[in-house]
N, C-alpha and C positions, 0 to 999 in steps of 0.2 A: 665181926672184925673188919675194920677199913681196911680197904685196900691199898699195896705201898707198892713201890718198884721191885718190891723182891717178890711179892705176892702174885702176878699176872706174867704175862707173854711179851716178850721183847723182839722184836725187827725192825726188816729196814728196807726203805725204798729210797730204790738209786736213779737217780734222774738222769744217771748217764750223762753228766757236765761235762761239758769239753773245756779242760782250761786252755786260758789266756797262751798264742804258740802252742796250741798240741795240737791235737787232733783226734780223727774218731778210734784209731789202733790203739792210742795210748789210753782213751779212755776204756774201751771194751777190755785192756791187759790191766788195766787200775781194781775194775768191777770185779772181774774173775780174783782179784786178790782180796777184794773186802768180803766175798763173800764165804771164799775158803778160811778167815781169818775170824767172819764172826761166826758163823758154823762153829769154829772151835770154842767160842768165846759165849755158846750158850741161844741166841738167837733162834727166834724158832722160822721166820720166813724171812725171804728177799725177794722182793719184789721191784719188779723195774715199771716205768709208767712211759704209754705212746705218745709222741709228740711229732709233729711234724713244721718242714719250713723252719728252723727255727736253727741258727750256725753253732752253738751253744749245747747242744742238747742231740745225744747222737741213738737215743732208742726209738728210732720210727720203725724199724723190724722188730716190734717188741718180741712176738713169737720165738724168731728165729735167737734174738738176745737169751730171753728164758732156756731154750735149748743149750747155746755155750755155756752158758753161767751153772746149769745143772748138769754137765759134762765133768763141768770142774769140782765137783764137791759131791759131796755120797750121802748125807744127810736131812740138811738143811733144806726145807720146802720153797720152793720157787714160783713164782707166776706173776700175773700182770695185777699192777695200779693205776691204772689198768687198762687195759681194750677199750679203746674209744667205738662201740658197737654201730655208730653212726656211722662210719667209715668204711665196715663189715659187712659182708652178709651174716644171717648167722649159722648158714649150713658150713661156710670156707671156719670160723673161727670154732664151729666143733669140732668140724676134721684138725686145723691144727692142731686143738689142744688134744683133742681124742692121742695125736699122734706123740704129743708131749708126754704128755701120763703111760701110753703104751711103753715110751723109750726109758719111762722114770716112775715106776709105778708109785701110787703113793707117794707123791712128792711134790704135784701142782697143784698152783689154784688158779680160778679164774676171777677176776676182779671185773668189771664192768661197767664202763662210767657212760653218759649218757651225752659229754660235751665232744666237740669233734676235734678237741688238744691241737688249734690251731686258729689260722685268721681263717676268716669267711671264703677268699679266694680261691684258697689253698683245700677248705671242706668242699667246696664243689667239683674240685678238680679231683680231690678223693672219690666223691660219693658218685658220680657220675648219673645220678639221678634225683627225686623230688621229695626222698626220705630224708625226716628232719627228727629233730631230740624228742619231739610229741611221739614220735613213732616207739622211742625206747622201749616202756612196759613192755606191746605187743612183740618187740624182736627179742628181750629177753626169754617172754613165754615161749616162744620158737626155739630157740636154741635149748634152752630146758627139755624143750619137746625132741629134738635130736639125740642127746646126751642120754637119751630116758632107757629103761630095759623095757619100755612098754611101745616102743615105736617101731617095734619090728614086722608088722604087718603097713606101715607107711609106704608110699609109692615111695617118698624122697629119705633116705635114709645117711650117716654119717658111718663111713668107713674109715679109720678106725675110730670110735668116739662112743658109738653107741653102748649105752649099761655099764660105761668106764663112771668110777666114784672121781668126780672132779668137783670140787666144791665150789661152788659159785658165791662171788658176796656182789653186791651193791656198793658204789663207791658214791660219795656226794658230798658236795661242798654248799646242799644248800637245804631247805627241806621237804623239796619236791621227791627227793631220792629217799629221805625216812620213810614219806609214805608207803611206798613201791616195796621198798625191804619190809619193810613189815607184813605187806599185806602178801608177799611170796615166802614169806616165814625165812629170809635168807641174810646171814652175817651182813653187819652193816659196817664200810668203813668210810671215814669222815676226814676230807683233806682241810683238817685243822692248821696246818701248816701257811697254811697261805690264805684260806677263807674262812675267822674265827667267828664272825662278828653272829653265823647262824647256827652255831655250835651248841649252844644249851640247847636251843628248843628243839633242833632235829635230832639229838638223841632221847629229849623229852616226847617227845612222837614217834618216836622209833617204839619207846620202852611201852609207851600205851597201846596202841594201835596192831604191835605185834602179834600174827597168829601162827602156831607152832607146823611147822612144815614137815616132810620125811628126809630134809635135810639138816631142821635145826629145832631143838623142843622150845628151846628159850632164850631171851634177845641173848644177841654177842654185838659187841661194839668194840673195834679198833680206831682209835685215833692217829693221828699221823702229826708230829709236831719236830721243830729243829732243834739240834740240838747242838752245841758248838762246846766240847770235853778238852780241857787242857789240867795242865799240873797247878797253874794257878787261874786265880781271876782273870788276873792282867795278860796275861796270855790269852787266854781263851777269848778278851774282848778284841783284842787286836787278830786273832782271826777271821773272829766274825766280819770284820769289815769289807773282806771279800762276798759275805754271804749277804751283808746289808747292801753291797754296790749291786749287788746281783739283782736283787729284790726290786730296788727300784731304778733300775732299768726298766723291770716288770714294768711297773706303776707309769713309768713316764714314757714310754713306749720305744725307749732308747736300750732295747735289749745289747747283751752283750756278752762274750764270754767271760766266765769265770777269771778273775784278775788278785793278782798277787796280794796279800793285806797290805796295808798303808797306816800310817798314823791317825788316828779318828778325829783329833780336834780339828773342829770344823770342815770336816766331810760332811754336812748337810747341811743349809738352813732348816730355820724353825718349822716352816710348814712341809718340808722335802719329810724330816723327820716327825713329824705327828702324824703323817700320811703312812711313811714307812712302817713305825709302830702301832698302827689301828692292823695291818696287812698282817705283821709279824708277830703277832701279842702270844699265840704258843710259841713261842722259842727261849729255849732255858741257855741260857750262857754263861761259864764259869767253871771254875776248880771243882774237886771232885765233890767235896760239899755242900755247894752251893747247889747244883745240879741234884744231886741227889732230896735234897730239900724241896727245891723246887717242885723236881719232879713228882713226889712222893702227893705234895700239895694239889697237883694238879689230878693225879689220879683218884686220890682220898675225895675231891669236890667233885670230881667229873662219873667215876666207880665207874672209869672203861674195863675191859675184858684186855684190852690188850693194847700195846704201846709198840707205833709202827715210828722208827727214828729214819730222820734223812738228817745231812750233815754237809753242806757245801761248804768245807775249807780246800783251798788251794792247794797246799804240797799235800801230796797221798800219804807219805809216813804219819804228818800230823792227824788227817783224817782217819786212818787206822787207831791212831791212839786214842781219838776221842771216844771207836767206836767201844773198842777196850776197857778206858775209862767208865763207861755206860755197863760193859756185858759187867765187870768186877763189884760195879755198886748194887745189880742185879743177884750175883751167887751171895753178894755180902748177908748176912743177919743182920737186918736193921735193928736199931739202939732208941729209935722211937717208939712213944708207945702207939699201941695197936687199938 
């Protein structure tokens, strides 16, 4: 049976966007409300991602983030999209999370990406040393090694972290990171959202290459795509235009905060916008059927495990409703065939 949006796992990662006039209180009171909202609405994780240096973007304490966010909600699984481990040691990010899981049993994960979610200046000023992305595998295998019930005869040990069940995935936007999850038998997920163009093949090498671990028997693949849910098309396109200015700000190095929607004719030239849509090509945009079509299309070609949704619209009521519109098309019985 192919796979459809009702068939797999639904969540969502929050980039913690600062809009255009806010700030970082209103963004951190915005999150705690999408998360208590899609908790009820079916969701199964929320996950926030590190970023740093960036005025826009307010989860550089991802830890301490994952903590409020799982204070506010009694369900719904929480963790990072994750820990930029270049940044880290990995004995400080077992203890946090060790400490996460202790305050939230059952209810974190740990995601783990391998970029340092920042400019170059800014990664040195983090890492205050000569540890680079090469290093990743080897600090993964370390922190594994903390987390383990078998490291209790280790000189360096994690208070509280050690023999705690915290599930570790692999995040990667490219296919260096398939290889890695594979070969550590661990959940793969893949920021399709913003980096499509390596997306078949790295989960095509995830799905070959993979050998089953004590954490996972057989592949799991999350993908992460936008998704922009209104009552009609035409709505739903006219939001997006905040989530396309956003984007390529990305692209042209002219970052910015999250800005009100606008009228689209002619908000890009031709090549701003061919640039744009190479960047953006997972993002479904539209009324609830359009979306759900889409969606269902992309999963049925893709046979992900699970569907991580981010949503940059500007006013929060709207972005609750998209996320709404997504959890409803998810409890629906689809009317396609299977």
């Amino acid at each position: 049976m192919s796979k459809t949006l009702q068939s797999i796992n639904i969540s969502v990662l929050d980039l913690a966007i600062v809009p255009e006039n806010g700030a970082a209180a209103i963004t951190f009171s915005n999150s705690a409300s999408i998360a208590q909202h899609t908790e009820k609405w079916g969701y199964k994780r929320y996950w926030l991602a590190e970023h740093h240096n960036m005025e826009g973007i307010a989860s550089t304490a991802t830890a301490v983030l994952i903590g409020h966010i799982a204070s506010k909600t009694s369900t719904i699984r929480v963790g990072s999209g994750g820990i930029m481990l270049p940044n880290h040691t990995p004995l400080v990010v077992a203890e946090q999370f060790g400490t996460l899981a202790t305050l939230f049993p059952g209810r974190i994960d740990l995601g783990l990406g391998r970029a340092p979610g920042t400019d170059q200046l800014t990664a040195m000023a983090l890492r205050r040393n000569a540890d680079t992305s090469s290093d990743f595998p080897l600090h993964v295998q370390e922190l594994q090694k903390y987390l383990s019930a078998s490291n209790t005869t280790s000189s360096v040990r994690a208070f509280p972290g050690e023999g705690l069940d915290i599930p570790i995935w692999i995040l990667g936007s490219s296919t260096d990171s398939a290889h890695l999850a594979a070969a550590l038998g661990l959940p793969y997920a893949f920021a399709s959202h913003f980096a499509p163009a390596q997306f078949p093949q790295a989960i095509a090498i995830y799905r070959r290459e993979f050998k089953p671990s004590a954490q996972l028997a057989a592949p799991y693949i999350m993908a992460c795509v936008n998704v922009i849910a209104a009552d009609t098309d035409a709505e739903a396109a006219h939001l997006a235009t905040s989530f396309k200015r956003l984007f390529l700000g990305i692209l042209t190095g002219n970052r910015r905060k999250l800005a009100p929607p606008v009228d689209s004719e002619g908000l890009f030239d031709y090549t701003e916008e061919a640039a744009l849509q190479q960047m953006i090509k997972y993002s479904f945009v539209g009324g609830p059927e359009k979306v759900r079509t889409e969606l269902d299309e992309f999963i049925t070609t893709s046979g992900v495990d699970e569907l991580m949704i981010t949503s940059a619209i500007y006013d929060h009521q709207a972005r609750l409703h998209s996320y709404e519109i997504v959890g409803e098309l998810h409890k629906r019985k689809s009317d396609s065939p299977s």
